[in-house]
C-alpha positions, 0 to 999 in steps of 0.5 A: 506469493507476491513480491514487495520490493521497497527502500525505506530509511534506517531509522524505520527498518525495525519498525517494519520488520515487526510488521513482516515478522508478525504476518510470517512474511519471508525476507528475500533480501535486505541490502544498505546502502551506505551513501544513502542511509537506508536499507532496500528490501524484498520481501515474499507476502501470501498474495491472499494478504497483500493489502492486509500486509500494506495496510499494516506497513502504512501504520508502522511507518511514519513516512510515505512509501512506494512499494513495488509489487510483483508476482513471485518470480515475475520480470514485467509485470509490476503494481504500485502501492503508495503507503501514507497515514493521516494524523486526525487528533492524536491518532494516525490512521493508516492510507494505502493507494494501490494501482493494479496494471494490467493493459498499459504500464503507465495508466491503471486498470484499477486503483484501491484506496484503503484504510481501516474500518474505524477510520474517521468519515473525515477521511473516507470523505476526503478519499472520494474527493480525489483524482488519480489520473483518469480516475475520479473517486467521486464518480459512483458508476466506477467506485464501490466501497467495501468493508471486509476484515476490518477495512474499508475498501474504495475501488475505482476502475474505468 
């Protein structure tokens, strides 16, 4: 199981409980936080759906997102997902930029950008177009793209 841990604001708590509630995520702790207006939360995901999960949290939400995310129990380890939408026409398409870290907790060791599989080209362009640190998606000798479970995955290692 993996850990998500995450403050989102109160007026997008429903919206993403329906989200955890459909997948059968298990809710490890929800606290307010008054002066702030928003809720933290810590959720436990089958680590075999993480992105699925992500993907899913992106779209329900209208507002970007940093989630933290750490194996079950786990103290130091720790990844990072950004989840954002692009809105394209009337429709939003779901983004997640998720950074794997293994070697140095600063720079990591892979980056996955993904979105659904019937996504616009505009957008798989537009993601290839980017750099993320030392990493620069347009670079074909470290991206491969794949399209699985109705996603589409771009992944960049060094």
């Amino acid at each position: 199981m993996i850990e998500l841990d995450f403050e989102l604001p109160f007026s997008s708590l429903n919206d993403i409980m329906d989200v955890f509630l459909t997948r059968g995520a298990l809710i490890r702790w929800v606290f307010y936080q008054d002066h702030r207006n928003a809720f933290a939360v810590r959720v436990l995901v089958p680590e075999i759906e993480l992105e699925e999960t992500l993907l899913e949290m992106a779209g329900a939400l209208e507002e970007p997102l940093e989630v933290s995310i750490l194996p079950e129990g786990a103290v130091v380890k720790l990844d990072q997902a950004f989840l954002t939408s692009a809105l394209i026409g009337e429709k939003r398409y779901p983004i997640v930029v998720l950074m794997h870290f293994e070697t140095n907790p600063r720079v990591p060791d892979e980056v996955q950008l993904l979105t659904r599989s019937d996504s616009p080209k505009e957008i798989i362009s537009s993601l290839l177009k980017v750099s993320i640190g030392p990493f620069s998606l347009s670079n074909p000798d470290h991206t491969r793209i794949t399209r699985e479970n109705g996603m589409t995955r771009v992944v960049i290692s060094p």
